[in-house]
N, C-alpha and C positions, 0 to 999 in steps of 0.2 A: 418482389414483395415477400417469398418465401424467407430469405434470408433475414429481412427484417423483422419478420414472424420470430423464427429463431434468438436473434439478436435480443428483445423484447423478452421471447421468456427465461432466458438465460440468465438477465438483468431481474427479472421475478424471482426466481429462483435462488440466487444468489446474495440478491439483496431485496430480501421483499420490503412492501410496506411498513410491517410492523414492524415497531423496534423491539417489542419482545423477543420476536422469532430472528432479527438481526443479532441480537445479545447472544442467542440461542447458538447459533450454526457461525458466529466468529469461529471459535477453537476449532469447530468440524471442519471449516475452509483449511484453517492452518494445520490440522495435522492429516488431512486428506495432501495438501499438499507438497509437507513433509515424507511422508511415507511412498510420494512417487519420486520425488528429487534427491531425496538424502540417498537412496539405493542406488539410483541409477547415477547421480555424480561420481558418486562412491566407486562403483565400478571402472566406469571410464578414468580415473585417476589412475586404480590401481591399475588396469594393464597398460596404459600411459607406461608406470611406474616399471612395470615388467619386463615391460618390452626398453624402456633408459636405463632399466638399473636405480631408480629415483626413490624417494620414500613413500610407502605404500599410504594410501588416505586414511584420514585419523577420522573418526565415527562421532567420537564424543562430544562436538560443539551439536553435531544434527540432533545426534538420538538423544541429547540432553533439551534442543528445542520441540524433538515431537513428545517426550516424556511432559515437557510443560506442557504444552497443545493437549495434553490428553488429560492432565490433570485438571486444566481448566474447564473440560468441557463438563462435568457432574456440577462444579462450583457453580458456573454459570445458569445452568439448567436450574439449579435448587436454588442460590440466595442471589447470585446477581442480578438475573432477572428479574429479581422484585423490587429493585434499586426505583428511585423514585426523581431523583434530581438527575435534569436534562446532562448540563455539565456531565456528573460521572456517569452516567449513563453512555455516551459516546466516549469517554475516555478510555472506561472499559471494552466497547469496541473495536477500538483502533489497537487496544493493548491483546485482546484475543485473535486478532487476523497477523498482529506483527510476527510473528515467531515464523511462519511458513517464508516471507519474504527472506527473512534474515536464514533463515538455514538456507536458502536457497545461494544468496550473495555469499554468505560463508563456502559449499559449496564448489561455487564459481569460482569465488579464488581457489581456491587447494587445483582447481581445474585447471587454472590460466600459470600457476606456477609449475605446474606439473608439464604441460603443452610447450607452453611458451620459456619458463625459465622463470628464475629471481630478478635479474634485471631488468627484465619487459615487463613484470608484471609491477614493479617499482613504478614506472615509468607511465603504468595505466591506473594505478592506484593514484601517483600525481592526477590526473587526468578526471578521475573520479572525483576526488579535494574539489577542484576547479569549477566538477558542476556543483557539488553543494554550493561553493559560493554563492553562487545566482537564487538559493532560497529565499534569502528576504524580500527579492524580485518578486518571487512567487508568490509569495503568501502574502506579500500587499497588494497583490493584483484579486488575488482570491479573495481576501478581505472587503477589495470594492465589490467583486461581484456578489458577495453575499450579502454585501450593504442591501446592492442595488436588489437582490431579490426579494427580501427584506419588506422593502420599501413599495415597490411596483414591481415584482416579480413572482419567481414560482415558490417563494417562500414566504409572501403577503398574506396568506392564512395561516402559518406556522406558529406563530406569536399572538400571545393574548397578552395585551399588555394590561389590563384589567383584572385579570385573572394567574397573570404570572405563571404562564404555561406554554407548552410548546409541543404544539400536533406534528409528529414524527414523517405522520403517514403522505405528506406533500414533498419531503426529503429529494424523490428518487425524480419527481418531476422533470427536473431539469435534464437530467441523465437519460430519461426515456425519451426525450424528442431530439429531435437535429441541429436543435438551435444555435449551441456553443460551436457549432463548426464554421459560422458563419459570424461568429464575433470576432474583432480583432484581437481579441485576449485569448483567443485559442492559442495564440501564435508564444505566450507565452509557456506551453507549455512544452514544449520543443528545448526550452533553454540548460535544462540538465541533461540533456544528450550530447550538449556541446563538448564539453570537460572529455567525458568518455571517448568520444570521434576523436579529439584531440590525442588523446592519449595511446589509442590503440595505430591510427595515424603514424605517428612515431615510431611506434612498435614495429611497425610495416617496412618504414626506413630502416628500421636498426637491420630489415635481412630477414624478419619472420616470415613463414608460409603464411599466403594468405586465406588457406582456406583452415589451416588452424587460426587465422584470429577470427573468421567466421564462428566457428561454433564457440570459442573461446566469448566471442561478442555477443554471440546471441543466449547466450545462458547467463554471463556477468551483466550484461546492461537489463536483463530483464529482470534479476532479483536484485542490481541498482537500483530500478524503475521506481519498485514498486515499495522498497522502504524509502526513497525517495519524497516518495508523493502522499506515502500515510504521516510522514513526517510532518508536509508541508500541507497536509488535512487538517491533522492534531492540534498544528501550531494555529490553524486557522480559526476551528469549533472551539478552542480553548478561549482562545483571545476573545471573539465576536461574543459569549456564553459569557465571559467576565465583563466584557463592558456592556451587555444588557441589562445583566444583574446589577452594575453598578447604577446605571439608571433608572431603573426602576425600584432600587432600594431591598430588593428581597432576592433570595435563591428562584429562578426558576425550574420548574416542576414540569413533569413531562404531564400532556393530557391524556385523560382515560381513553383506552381504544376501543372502538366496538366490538360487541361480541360476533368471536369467531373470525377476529382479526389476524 
């Protein structure tokens, strides 16, 4: 039970109820992020680089994504979060958390080419292509579950259709209990690891160390992951946000939070 303890306020913390305070600590995930990966990839590349004689790692895709991370986070604090329509409300969201993902995959490659080579990391880069294919998978499966939540789920208070508004604060519901591990749609989210396994797979054939494609895999498929699955969020809230709007005729609006939310 401790652990779940844990588990729970991490998920508080991180992503609380409010969407104010979620608008708020977007940028700060991402450039907290940023500021522990871009250094530490960084290093390990270059003495990779040191020790093969290889090209030392280039700074400026990270420190140009934690430079945005940082800019954003004053913006947000002062005008975004007064933002009022649900739609951009999450869009800006998804757009404040992106950058730490992507310096992270950015990163990862400069790692996997530096470790592995040009050719393996070709060949894992295919591998990667192969899992995005499987998005439209995702995001229509996710689509139904958001119907279904919608509908008779943990998003059945979220929506006023009366009022053309949308209470934030029931968002995390789902994510706070067990439940999704026991649906069979859990199993859809496995499917973008496949591409990657494929491809690192091969890599292993071609002669690589395997415990270079270990760390190689565990730092690529995790900033994979994770622009991954904000992608196939995005595409999700965007879509479900426009065809609600369509049906009801008007933009919907975020509802008032309570004080001290």
């Amino acid at each position: 039970m401790p652990r779940e303890s844990e588990f729970l306020t991490v998920m508080r913390v991180t992503s609380p109820r409010s969407i104010r305070r979620r608008i708020r600590i977007a940028p700060l995930l991402s450039a907290a992020s940023l500021a522990i990966f871009v250094p530490l990839l960084g290093l390990i590349v270059d003495a990779v680089a040191t020790e093969r004689g290889g090209a030392r790692h280039s700074w400026g895709v990270g420190l140009g994504l934690l430079a945005f991370a940082l800019v954003l986070v004053p913006v947000y604090s002062i005008w975004v979060v007064k933002t009022r329509r649900a739609m951009t409300a999450y869009a800006l969201i998804l757009l404040g958390l992106l950058p730490g993902p992507l310096g992270i995959l950015d990163g990862s490659a400069r790692l996997c080419v530096a470790v592995l080579g040009a050719n393996a990391t070709l060949v894992i880069a295919l591998g990667l292509v192969l899992g995005l294919s499987t998005l439209p998978f995702v995001v229509r499966a996710r689509r139904t579950q958001f119907q279904a939540g919608i509908s008779a789920g943990y998003l059945r208070r979220s929506l006023d259709p009366k009022r053309a508004t949308w209470d934030a604060q029931y968002d995390k519901d789902d994510d706070m209990s067990k439940e999704w591990l026991t649906r069979p749609g859990c199993l859809i989210r496995l499917l973008p690891w496949v591409g990657p396994a494929i491809g690192m797979r091969i890599a292993d054939v071609f002669g690589r160390s395997t415990a270079n494609l270990v760390m190689v895999g565990a730092f690529l498929s995790g900033g994979y992951a994770l622009v991954y699955f904000w992608i196939a969020r995005a595409a999700v809230e965007m879509l479900e946000f426009r065809r609600m709007e369509k049906e009801l005729g008007r933009p919907i609006m975020l509802a008032e939070e309570p004080a001290g939310a």
